[in-house]
N, C-alpha and C positions, 0 to 999 in steps of 0.2 A: 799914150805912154802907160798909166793906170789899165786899161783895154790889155794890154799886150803882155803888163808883168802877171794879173790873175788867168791870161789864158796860160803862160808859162807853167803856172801854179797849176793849175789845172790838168795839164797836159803832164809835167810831173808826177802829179799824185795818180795818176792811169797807169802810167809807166809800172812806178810803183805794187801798184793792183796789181797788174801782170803778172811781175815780176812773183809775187807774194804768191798767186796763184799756180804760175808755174814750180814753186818748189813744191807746194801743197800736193801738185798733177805726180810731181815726180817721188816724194815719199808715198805715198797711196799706190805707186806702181810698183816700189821699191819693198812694197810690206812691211814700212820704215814707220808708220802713222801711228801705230797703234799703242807703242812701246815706247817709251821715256826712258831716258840715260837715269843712271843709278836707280833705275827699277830693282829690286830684290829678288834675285832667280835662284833657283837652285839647276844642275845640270845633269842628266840623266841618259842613257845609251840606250840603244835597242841593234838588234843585228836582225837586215833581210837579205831573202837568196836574191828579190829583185826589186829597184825601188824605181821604175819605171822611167819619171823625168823630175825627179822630186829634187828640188834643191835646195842650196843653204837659204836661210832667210823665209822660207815658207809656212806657215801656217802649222800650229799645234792645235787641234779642238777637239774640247769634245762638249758635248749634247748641241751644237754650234755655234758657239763659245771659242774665241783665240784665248787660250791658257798658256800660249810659249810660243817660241820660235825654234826655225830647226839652226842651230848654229853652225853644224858641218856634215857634211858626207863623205866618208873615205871607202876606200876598197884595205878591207882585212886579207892578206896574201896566203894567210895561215887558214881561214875556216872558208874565205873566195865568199862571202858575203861582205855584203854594205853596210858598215857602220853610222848610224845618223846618232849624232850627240845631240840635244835640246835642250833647251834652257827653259826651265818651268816657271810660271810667274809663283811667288812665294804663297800670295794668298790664295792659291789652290791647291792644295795637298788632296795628294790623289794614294791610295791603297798601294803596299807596296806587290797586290800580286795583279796590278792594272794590266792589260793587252793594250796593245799599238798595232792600227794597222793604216798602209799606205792608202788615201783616198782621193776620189778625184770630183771636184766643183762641173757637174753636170758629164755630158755627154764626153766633152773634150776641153773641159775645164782644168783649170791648173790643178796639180797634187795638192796636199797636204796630207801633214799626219792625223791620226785619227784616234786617240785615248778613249778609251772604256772602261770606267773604274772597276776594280775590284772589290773585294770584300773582307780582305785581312783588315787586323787591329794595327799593323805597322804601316806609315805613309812614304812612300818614293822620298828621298832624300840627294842631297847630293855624293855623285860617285854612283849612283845605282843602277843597276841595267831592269830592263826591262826585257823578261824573258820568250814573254807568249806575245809574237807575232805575226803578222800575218802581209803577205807579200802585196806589192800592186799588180794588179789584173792591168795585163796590157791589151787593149786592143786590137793589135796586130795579131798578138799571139793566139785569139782567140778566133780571130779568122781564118788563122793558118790551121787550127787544129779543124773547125766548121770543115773547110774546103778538105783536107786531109781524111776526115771519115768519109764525105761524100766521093770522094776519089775511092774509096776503099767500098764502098757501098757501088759502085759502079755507075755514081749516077741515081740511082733509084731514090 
């Protein structure tokens, strides 16, 4: 009887582990780990002509460094660019004449955005846009342009 209720026990507290780990698996996949509720953010815009596969919840860094998260992505109807709003962690203030550009984690790694500070005495704030851009380099499109000269080159 003693035998049977500490394998219980046992068998239990595994359960448990699991259980504990699997939500661990799934914020870590979620980009969720990093970041604690009533963290202090301030939130900030930037506009691309293309932001490849970059989505909400992704990755802000810079020198490589998570400094934010990207909180949304929309399509602007009026300028046909992609709006990404981001939420800055507070204790990083970053120059308010920073660059933003779309980045990618290796070869075929997931996006992120990619801040490079500036050099102004004024720091990004909330409401601020972020002016100097720079789009994501797709892949595809970079093969198509490759194959496109060489079609035009004859071959040679």
């Amino acid at each position: 009887m003693q035998k049977t209720r500490s394998l219980e026990i046992m068998v239990g507290f595994f359960i448990v582990l699991g259980f504990a780990a699997a939500l661990f698996m799934a914020l870590q996949a979620a980009n969720l780990g990093s970041f604690s509720f009533g963290h202090k953010t301030y939130a900030v815009t930037a506009d691309f002509d293309n932001i490849g596969g970059l989505k909400a919840r992704a990755a802000v860094k810079s020198a490589g460094v998570v400094v934010g998260r990207v909180r949304s992505v929309v399509f602007d109807p009026e300028t046909f660019q992609a709006r990404v709003t981001m939420d800055m962690d507070a204790k990083y203030p970053f120059p308010d004449d920073s660059s933003a550009k779309i980045l990618t984690s290796g070869l075929l790694g997931e996006q992120y955005v990619g801040i490079e500070a500036g050099a102004d005495d004024k720091n990004l704030e909330e409401g601020s846009v972020i002016r100097r851009t720079q789009s994501a380099v797709v892949l595809e499109n970079l093969i198509s342009q490759f194959l496109y000269s060489k079609a035009e080159d004859g071959g040679k």
